[in-house]
N, C-alpha and C positions, 0 to 999 in steps of 0.2 A: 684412665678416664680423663675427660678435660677439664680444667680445669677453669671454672668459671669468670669474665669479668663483670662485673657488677652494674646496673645499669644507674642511670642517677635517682630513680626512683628506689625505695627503699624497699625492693624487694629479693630472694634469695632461693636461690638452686634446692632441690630437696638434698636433707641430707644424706641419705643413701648414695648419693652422688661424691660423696667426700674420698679424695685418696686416706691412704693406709696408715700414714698418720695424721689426719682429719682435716687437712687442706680441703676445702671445699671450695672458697672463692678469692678474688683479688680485685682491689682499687675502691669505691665507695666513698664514701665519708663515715663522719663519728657523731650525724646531727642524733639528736635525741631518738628523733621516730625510729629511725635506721638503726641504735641500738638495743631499742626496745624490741624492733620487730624480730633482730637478731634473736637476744636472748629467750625471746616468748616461742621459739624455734629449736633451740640447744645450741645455736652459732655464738661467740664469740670472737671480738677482733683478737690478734694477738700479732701486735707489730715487729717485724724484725729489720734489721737496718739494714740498707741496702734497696731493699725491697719495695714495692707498692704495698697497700695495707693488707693484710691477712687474714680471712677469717676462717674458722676451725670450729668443726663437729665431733670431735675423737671417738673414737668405738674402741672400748670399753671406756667407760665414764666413770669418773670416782665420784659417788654421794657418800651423802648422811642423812638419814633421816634422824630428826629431830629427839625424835624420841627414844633412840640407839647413843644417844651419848656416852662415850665411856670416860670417864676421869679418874688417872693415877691416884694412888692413896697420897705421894707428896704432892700433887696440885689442889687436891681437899686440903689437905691441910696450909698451904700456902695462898687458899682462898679464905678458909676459915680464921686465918693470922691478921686479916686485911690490910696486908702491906700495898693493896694497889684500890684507888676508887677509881672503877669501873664508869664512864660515861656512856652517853649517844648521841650521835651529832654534834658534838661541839668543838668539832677540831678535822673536817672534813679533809681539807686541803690538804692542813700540814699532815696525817694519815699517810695521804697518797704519798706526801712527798718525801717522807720515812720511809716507805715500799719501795720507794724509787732509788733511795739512795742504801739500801742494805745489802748487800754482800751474801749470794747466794753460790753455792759451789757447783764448780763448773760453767758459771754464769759469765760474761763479758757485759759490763754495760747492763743495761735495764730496758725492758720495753715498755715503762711506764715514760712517754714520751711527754715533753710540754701538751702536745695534741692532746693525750689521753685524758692530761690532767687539767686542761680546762673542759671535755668531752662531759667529763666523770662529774665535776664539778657542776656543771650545768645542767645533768640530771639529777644531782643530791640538791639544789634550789629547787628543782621540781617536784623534787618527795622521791622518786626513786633508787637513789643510791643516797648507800648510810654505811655511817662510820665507827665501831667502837672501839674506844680509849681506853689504855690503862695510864690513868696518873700516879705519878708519886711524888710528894709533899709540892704541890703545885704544878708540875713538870710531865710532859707529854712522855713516856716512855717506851710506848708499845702501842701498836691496833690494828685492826685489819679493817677493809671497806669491800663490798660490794652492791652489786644491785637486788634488790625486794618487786618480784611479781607475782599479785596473787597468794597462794599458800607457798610459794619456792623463794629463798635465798644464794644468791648466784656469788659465792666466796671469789673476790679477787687477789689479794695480798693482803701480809702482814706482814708486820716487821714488830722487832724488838730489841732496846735499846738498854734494857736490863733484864736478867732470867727472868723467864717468866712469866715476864709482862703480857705478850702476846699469848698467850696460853690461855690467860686468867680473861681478858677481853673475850677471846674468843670462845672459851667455857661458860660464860654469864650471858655473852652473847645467845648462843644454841638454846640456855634455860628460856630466855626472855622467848625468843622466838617458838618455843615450844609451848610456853605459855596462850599464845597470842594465837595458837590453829596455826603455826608455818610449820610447816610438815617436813620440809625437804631443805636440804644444803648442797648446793654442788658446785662442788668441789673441784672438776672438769677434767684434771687429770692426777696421774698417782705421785703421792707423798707419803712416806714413810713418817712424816710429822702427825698428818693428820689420820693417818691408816690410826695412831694409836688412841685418837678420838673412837675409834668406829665405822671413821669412811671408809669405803670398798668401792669394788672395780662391780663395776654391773653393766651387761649389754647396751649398746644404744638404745634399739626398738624399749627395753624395759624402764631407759632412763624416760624416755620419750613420752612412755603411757606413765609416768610419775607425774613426770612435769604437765600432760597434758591433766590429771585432776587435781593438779595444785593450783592450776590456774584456773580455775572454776570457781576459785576463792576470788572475795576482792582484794586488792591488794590497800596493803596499812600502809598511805603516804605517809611522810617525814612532816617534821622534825621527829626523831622518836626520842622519847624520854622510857627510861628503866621503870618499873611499874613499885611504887612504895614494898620494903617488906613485909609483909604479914604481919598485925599486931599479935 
């Protein structure tokens, strides 16, 4: 199949057109619209060096639905210990730039690029991309960021700078957003980290009619704050 270039207008190839590992298009930009329309579609960029920009649909698709959360009996209990307070929004940037700089196996470099990371940034001032934190005793240790459309949560990275840390962000995370009517997490492609959440590999066409009634939701712009616990 051909493989697409991008025209300047922010529009995209359907994705049935994606090669076999979900190369769908090349060149574009990272303005706001253009990643929105991406994501409201199942496309994300995913930049490699060398290259013009990349954007990718993958067939089979790893989600979570919200309400599938699974949590080991030692991360209960390493939540219930509160060795980490949990934030949102409050450390966007430096998130991304944890992601960026974390050490993933088999990995060379990072494709979280400067580009992404002002891209990224400039849709979390907009309300769309959001970040959560784990602290410990004042100290950024862990978090993952993605973008919020609708009823769907579109997971980017995480990183973690002590056990755990990211674990426990992205556990409180899933509650919060289950809470709130977000229905879906995706995930985009497979992890053996997150498979022990619950995420799974499911068909395109099925991710597609997910996302298309999640997005029937309105979406909850930023800043977001963690909602009080229950008296």
């Amino acid at each position: 199949m051909p493989i697409y270039r991008l025209p300047e207008e922010p529009v995209f190839p359907p994705v049935e057109e994606a090669e076999e590992d979900g190369l769908l298009a090349v060149g574009g930009d990272l303005s706001p619209q253009r990643l929105l329309t991406a994501y409201s579609q199942g496309i994300f960029p995913w930049p490699h060096k060398g290259y013009p920009l990349l954007w990718f649909s993958p067939d089979p698709r790893m989600v979570l639905p919200t309400a599938e959360l699974k949590l080991a009996r030692s991360l209960r209990q390493v939540i219930r210990k509160g060795l980490f307070e949990v934030r949102l929004d409050t450390a966007f940037e430096p998130v991304m730039r944890g992601c960026a700089k974390a050490r993933r196996p088999g990995a060379r470099g990072t494709w979280i690029t400067p580009q992404m990371i002002r891209a990224y940034t400039l849709l979390h001032e907009l309300g769309f991309a959001h970040s959560a934190e784990a602290w410990h005793e004042g100290k950024l240790v862990g978090g993952l960021y993605g973008i919020s459309l609708g009823g769907a949560f579109f997971g980017e990275s995480m990183f973690a700078a002590v056990d755990d840390a990211s674990k426990v962000a992205f556990a409180v995370l899933v509650g919060q957003l289950q809470h709130w009517g977000i229905t879906l997490v995706d995930a985009q492609t497979h992890t053996a980290h997150l498979e022990r959440f619950g995420a799974r590999l499911i068909p395109r066409p099925e991710f597609l009619a997910l996302l298309k009634q999640a997005l029937q939701q309105p979406t909850r712009k930023g800043p977001w704050k963690l909602d009080p616990p229950a008296a």
